[in-house]
Each structure stands twice: as structure tokens, then as C-alpha cells.
VEXPATI-829337 format. One line per field, with one value per residue (C-alpha): residue number from 1; x, y, z. Coordinates in steps of 0.25 Angstrom, whole numbers, plus 5000, padded with zeros to 4 digits. Last residue first. Layout:
N
resi = c(NUM | ...)
east = c(X | ...)
north = c(Y | ...)
up = c(Z | ...)
***
This chain:
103
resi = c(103 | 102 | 101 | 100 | 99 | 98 | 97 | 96 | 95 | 94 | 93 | 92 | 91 | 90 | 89 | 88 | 87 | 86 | 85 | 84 | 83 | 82 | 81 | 80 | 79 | 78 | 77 | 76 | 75 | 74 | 73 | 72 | 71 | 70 | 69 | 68 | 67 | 66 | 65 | 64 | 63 | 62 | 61 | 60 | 59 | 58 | 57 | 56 | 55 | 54 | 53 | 52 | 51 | 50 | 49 | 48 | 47 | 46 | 45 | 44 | 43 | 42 | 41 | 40 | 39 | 38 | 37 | 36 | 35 | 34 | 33 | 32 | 31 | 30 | 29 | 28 | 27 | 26 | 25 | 24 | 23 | 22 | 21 | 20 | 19 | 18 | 17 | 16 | 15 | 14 | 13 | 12 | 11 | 10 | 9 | 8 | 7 | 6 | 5 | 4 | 3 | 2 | 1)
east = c(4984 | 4994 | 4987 | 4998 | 4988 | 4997 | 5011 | 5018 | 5009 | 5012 | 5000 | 4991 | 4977 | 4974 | 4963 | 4951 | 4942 | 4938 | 4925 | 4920 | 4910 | 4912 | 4898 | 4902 | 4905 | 4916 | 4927 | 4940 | 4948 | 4959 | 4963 | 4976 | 4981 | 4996 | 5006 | 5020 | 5026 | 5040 | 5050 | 5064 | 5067 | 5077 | 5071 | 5057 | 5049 | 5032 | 5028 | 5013 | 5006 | 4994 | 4985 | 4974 | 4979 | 4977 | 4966 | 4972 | 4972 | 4962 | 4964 | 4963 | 4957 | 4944 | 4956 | 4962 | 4950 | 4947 | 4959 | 4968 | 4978 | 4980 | 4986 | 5000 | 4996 | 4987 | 4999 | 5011 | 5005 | 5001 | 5012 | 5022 | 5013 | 5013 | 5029 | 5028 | 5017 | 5026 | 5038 | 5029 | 5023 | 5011 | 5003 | 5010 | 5005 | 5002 | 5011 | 5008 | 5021 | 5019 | 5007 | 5017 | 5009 | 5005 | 5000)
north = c(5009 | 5006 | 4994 | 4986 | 4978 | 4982 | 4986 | 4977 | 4982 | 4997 | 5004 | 5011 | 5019 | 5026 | 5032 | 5038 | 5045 | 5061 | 5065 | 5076 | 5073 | 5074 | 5074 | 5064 | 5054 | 5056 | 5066 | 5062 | 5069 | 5058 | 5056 | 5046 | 5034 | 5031 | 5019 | 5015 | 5029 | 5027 | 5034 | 5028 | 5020 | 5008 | 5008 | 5010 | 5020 | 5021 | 5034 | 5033 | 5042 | 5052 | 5057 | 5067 | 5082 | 5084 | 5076 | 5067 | 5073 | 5068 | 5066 | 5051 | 5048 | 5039 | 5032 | 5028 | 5024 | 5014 | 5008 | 5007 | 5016 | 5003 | 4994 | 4996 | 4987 | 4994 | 4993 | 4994 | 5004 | 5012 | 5012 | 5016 | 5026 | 5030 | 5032 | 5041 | 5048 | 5051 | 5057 | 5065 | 5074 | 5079 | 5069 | 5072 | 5062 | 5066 | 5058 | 5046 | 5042 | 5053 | 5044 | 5035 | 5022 | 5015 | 5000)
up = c(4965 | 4973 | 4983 | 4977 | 4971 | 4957 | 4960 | 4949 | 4939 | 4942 | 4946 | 4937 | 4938 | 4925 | 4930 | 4935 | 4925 | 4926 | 4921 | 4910 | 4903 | 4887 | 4883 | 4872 | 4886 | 4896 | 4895 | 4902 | 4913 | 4919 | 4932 | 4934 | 4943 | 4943 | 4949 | 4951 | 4946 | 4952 | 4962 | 4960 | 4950 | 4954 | 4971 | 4965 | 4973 | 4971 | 4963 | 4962 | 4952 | 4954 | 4944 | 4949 | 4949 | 4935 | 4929 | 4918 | 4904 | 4894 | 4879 | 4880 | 4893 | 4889 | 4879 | 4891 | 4899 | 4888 | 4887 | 4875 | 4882 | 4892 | 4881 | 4885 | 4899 | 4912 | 4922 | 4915 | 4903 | 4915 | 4922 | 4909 | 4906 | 4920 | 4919 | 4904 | 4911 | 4921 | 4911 | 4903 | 4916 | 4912 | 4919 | 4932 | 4942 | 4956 | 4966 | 4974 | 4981 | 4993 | 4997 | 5002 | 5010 | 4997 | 5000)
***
């Protein structure tokens, strides 16, 4: 169970370099066929709610602090009305992490 708050951190999603690590998590624990999903095409052409994403950095003894795990906001229009809602998710945990009570 996580007993550091101080390792979840709000997620920069303008920052190149972390999305390039989540990238990485999510196609480690979804598969590289996640961007085929439903909810992925649902937030294409959205931007994640600012304020909302965090990521958990847990320490490695080779690299140091590292993203392990990340959960998201997204804005999204719903319907030909265009309604506005917000949509929970992506939620991803490292493989080797999963039932750790991370996520």
C-alpha cells in the first residue's frame, strides 16, 4: 500500500518528455493497440482537464524516481448536441505493479 503522498505529483501534459514516459506505461499496460479504443477516439482532439492528472513516481535503485503509474481527466463532447462532460481516464499502473493497491 502507498504510505508517500509526496510521490504523486500533478502530471505536466505539455511537457514532451513525460508524455513520451506515459506513452510507454500506457502501451505497457493497456497493449500498442490501445489507440484503437473507444475511449481513445472519444478524446481525440481533446486536452486533459488541467489540474486533474497526476502521476506516481516510485524510486528505482538503476533510475531513480520513475513514473509507475498515471490517471488523466479528459474534456469530451457528448452527442450532436455537443454536451460537455469530462470522462475519467486513462488509469495505468506498470504490469509488474498491478493488485498492488497503486491504482
Amino acid at each position: 500500500m502507498l504510505t508517500n503522498p509526496d510521490c504523486i505529483k500533478p502530471f505536466n501534459h505539455d511537457n514532451s518528455a513525460l508524455i513520451a514516459q506515459a506513452d510507454g506505461l500506457l502501451d505497457r499496460a493497456f497493449g500498442i493497440g490501445r489507440r484503437t479504443k473507444t475511449s481513445y477516439r472519444l478524446r481525440e482532439g481533446e486536452r486533459p482537464v488541467k489540474g486533474l492528472s497526476f502521476g506516481l513516481y516510485l524510486d528505482d535503485e538503476k533510475t531513480g524516481s520513475t513514473l509507475r503509474a498515471v490517471i488523466s481527466f479528459w474534456h469530451l463532447c457528448i452527442g450532436e448536441q455537443g454536451h460537455r462532460a469530462v470522462m475519467l481516464g486513462p488509469i495505468a499502473v506498470e504490469p509488474h505493479l498491478q493488485g498492488t493497491g497503486l491504482g
